[in-house]
C-alpha positions in Angstrom: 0.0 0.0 0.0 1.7 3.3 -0.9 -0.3 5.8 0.7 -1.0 9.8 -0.4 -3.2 12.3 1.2 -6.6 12.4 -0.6 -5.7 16.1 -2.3 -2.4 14.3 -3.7 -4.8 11.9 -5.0 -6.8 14.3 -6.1 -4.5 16.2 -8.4 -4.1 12.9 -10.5 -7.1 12.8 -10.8 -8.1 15.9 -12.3 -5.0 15.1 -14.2 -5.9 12.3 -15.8 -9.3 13.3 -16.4 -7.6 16.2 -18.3 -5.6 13.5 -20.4 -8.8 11.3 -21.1 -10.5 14.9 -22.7 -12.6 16.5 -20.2 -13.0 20.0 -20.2 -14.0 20.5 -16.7 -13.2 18.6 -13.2 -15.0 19.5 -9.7 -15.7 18.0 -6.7 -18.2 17.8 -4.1 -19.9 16.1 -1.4 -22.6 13.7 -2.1 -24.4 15.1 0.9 -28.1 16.4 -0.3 -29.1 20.0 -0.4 -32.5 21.1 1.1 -33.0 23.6 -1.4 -32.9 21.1 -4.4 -35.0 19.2 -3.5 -37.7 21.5 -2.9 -37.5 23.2 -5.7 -37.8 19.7 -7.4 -40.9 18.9 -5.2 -42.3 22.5 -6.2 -41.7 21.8 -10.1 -43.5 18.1 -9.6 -46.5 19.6 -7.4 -47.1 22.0 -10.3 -47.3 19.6 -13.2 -44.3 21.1 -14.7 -42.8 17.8 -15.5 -45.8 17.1 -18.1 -45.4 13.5 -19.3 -42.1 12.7 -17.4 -43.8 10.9 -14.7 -40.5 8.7 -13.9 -39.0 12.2 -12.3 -41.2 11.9 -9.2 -42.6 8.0 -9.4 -41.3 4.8 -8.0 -38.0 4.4 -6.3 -36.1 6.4 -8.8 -38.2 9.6 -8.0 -37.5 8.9 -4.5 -34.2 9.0 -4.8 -33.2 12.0 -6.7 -30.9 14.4 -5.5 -29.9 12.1 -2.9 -26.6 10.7 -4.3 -26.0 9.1 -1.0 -29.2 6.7 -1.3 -27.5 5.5 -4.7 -24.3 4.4 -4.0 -24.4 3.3 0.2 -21.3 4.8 1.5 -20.6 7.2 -1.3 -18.8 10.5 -0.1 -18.1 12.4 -3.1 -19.3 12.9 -6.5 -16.4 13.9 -9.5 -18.3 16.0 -11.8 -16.6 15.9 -15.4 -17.9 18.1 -18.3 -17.0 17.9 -21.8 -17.5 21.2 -24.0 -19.5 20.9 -27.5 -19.5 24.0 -28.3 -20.6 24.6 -32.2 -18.2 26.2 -34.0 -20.8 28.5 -36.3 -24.5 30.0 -34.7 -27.1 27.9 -33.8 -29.4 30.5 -34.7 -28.5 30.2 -37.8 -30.5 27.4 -39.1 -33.5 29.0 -36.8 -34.1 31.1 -39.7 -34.6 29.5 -42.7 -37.7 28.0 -42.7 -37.4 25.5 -45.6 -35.2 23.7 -43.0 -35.5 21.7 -39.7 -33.7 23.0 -36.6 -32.3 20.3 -34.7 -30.4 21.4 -31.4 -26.7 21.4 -31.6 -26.4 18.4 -29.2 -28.4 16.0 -30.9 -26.4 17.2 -34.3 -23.7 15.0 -33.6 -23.0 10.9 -32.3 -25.2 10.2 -28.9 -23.0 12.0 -26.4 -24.6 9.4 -23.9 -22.4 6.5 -25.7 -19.1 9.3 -26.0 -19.0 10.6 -22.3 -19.3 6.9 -20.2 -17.2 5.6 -22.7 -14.3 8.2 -21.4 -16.4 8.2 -17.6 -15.5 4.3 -16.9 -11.9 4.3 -18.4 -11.2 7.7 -15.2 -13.4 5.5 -13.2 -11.3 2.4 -13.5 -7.6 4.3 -13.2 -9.7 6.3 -9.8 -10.2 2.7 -8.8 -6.6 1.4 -8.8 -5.2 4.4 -7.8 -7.1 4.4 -4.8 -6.8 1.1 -4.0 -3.1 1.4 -4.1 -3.5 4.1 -1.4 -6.0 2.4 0.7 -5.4 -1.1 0.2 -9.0 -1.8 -0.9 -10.7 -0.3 -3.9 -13.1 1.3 -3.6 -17.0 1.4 -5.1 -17.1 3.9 -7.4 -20.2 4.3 -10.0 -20.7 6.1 -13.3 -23.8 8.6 -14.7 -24.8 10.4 -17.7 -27.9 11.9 -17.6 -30.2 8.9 -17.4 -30.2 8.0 -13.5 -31.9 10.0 -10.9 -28.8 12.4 -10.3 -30.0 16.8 -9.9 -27.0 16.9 -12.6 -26.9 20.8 -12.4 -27.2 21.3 -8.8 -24.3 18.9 -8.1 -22.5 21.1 -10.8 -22.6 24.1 -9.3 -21.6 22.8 -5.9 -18.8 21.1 -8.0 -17.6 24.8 -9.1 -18.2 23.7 -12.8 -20.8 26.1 -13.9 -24.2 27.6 -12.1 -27.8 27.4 -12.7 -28.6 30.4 -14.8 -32.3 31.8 -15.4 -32.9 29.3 -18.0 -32.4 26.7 -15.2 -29.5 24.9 -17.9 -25.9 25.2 -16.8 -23.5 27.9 -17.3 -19.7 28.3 -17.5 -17.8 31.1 -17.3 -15.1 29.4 -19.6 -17.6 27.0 -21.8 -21.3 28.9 -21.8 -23.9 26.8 -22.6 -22.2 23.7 -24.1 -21.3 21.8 -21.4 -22.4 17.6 -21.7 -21.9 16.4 -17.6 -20.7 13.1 -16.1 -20.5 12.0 -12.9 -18.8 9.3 -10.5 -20.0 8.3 -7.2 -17.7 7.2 -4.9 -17.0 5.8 -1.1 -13.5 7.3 -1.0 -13.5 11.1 0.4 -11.5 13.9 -1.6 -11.7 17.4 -0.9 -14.7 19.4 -2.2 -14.5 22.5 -4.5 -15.8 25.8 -4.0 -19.2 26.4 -5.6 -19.9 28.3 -8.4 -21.5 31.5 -7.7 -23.9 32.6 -10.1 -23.0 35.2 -12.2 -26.3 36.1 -14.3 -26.4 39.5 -13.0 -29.6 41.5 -13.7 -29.8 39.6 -17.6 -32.7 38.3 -18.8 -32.0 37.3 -22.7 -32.7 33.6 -21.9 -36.3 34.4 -20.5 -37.1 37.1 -23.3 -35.7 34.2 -25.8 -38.2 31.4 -25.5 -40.6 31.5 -28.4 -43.1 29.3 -26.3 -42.9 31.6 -22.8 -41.9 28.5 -20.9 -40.3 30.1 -18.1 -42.8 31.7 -15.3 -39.9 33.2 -13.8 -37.1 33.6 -13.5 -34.7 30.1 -12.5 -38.2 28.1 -13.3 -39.3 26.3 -16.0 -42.4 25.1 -17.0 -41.2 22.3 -19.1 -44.6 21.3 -20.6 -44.3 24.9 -22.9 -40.5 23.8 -23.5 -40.3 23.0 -27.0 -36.8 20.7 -26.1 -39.7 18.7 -24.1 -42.5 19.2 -26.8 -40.2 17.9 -29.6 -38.5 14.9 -27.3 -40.5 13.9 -24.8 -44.2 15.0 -24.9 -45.5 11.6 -26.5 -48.9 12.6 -28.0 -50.4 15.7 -29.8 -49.5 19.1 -29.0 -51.8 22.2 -28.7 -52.0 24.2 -31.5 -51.2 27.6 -29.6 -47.7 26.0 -29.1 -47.4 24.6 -32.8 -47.5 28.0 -34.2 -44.8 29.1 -32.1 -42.5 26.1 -32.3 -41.2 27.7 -35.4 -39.1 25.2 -37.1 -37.1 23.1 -34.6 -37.8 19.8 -35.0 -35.6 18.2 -32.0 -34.8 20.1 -29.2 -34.4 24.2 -28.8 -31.4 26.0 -28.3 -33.0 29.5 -28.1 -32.7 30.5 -24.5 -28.6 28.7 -24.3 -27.5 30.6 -27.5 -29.2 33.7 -26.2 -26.6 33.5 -23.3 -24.0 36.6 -23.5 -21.5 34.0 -21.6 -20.8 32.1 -25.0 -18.7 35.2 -26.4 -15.9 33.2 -24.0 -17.0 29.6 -25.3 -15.3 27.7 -27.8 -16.0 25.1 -30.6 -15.8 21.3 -29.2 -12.5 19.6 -30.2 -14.0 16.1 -30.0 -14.8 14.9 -33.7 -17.8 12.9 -32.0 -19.9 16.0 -31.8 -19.2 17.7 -34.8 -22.6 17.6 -37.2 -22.9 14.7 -39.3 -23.7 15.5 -42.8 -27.0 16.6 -43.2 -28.5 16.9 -39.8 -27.4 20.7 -39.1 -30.3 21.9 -41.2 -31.9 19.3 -43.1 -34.8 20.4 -45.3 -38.3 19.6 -44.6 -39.1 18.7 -48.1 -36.7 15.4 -47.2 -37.8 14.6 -43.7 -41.4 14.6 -44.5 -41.1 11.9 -46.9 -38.8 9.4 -44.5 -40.8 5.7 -43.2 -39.8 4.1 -40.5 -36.6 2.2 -42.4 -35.4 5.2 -43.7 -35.8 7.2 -40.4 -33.6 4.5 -38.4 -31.2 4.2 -41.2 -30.8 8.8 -41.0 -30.8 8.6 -37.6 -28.6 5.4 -36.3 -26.2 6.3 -33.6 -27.9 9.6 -32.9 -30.0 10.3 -30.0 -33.4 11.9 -32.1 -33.4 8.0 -33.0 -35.1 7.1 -29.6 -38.0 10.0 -30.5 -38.8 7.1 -33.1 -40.5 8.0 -36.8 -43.7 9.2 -35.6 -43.3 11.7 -33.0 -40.0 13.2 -35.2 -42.2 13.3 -38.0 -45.2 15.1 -35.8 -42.4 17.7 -35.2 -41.3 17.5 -39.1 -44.8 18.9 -40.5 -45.4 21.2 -37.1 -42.1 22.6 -39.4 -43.8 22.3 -42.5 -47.3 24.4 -41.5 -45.1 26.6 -39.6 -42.8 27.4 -43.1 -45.2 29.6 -44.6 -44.4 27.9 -48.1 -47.2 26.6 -50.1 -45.3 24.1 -51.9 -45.1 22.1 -49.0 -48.9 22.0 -48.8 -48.8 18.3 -50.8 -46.6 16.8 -48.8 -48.2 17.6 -45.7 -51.6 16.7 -47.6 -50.2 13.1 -48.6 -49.6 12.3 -44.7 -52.9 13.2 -43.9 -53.4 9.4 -44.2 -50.5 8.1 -42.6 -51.4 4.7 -40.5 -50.0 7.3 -37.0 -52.9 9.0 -35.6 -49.9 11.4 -34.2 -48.3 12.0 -38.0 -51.7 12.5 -39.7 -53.2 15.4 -37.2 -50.0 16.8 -37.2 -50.1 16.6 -41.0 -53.9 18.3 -40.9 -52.9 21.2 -39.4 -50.0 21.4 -41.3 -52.2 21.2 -44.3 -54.8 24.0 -42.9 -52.3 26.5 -42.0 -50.6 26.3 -45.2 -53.8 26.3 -46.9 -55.6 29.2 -45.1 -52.0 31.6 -45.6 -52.3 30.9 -49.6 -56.1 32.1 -49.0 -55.0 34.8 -47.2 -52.5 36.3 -49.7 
């Protein structure tokens, strides 16, 4: 056993995390924080969450934001971050209306499969080196975004980012395009001071949203979100929030582009995340036409693939009726008989709206 004091051990640790790619490193305790967990409880009790029962049901919803009640024993969670940062605007696409928006993340390879790839090879070294110091290694455990962590929260205690009024993460050094990590473990390092936040008296995230899905500032209202309309919301959407979905077809990055802290951001290094040919502004005229083989075959290592053909092609001709162009009025017409309910009431109004603005002119 060749023992070192926990901030030695540290040190190589944010080291080698450096040397595997991540952008960030911080530290905390896994201990929970009263505060998070009410304001979780407050967004639940107001039906904020929308279809995303699993946040509050079952053992899972029990558990979040209580890293402890994950891994028994664990005493600190390493937060990693990995920037993917585009390297042109992301309002760019936003604007031409023949084409569909998808958000930056989802432009590239499923950052899901990219980040716990890298997360279990530090995980692994943390293990070893640990147990060289302690004689036993230590239970350590890995996260990207699908287990019951408060991701953000334990960010900002981690001195990565804070929680701005868009209730996403942001980094002084990175801005909005920061994918997070995490890794529970029993062994006890020294925390990191939290990030302060540093949003001032700005508002250009909340004046942003086309959909007014913030009722205030630092809360969201995910059931106006479009990133939840387009991804998760599973069935029909109101009309009053189709006309104002514009032409983003997965995801929104409206209220994180808006951010003035991404003059200091950068464009991602990691080739993973760069956009794959033709999904940073594919036109409509295409994705209206794709069937179920054709969408899987686009979409395969991506993560709009879980949103399946339907619902992505619910959000395609939300697009279409939204484009104001009357050409597309037969292609919206000839999925008003598609087999999915979902594709062919989207594909109605679609129709309609194109319809009634050639009447109107």
């Amino acid at each position: 056993m060749n023992q070192s004091s926990p901030e030695m051990l540290k040190r190589r640790l944010v080291d080698e995390a450096r040397a595997l790619g991540f952008d960030a490193v911080g530290v905390t305790d896994t201990r929970a924080a009263p505060r998070d967990r009410q304001a979780l409880e407050a967004f639940l009790k107001a039906g904020h969450h929308g279809d995303m029962a699993w946040m509050g049901d079952g053992p899972r919803g029990a558990v979040r934001g209580d890293a402890e009640a994950m891994v028994p024993g664990a005493r600190t969670a390493i937060v990693l971050a990995r920037n993917y940062g585009p390297a042109t605007d992301p309002m760019t696409v936003p604007g031409q209306t023949d084409k569909g928006a998808i958000s930056v993340y989802a432009q590239g390879k499923d950052y899901h499969d990219v980040v716990k790839k890298r997360l279990k090879q530090l995980a692994r070294w943390f293990q070893a080196e640990a147990a060289k110091d302690q004689g036993d290694a230590p239970d350590v455990r890995v996260f990207v975004d699908t287990a019951p962590l408060m991701e953000k929260p334990l960010a900002q205690r981690a001195g990565i980012g804070w929680q701005g009024k868009h209730t996403n993460l942001v980094s002084r050094g990175h801005g909005s395009w920061l994918f997070l990590g995490e890794i529970l473990t029993t062994v006890e390092l020294p925390p990191d001071r939290p990030e302060a936040d540093h949003c001032g008296s700005c508002d250009a995230c909340l004046r942003a949203c086309p959909t007014d899905a913030f009722p205030a500032p630092y809360r969201l209202n995910a059931t106006r979100c479009i990133s939840y309309l387009t991804i998760e919301h599973k069935g029909a959407i109101a009309p009053e929030l189709m006309a104002r979905m514009g032409n983003h077809i997965y995801g929104c990055d409206d209220c994180l582009a808006a951010c003035p802290w991404n003059k200091f951001a950068a464009p991602t290094d990691e080739p993973a995340f760069a956009p794959r040919p033709g999904l940073d502004g594919p036109a409509l005229a295409d994705l209206a036409r794709l069937d179920d083989t054709a969408f899987r075959a686009m979409f395969a290592g991506s993560p709009v693939k879980r949103t399946g053909r339907d619902r992505f092609l619910r959000n395609v001709l939300i697009a279409v009726g939204n484009s104001g162009d009357p050409a597309l009025a037969p292609l919206a017409e000839d999925l008003t008989g598609d087999a999915s309910d979902l594709v062919a009431g989207a594909a109605r109004w679609a129709y309609d709206r194109l319809r009634s603005g050639e009447d109107q002119r």
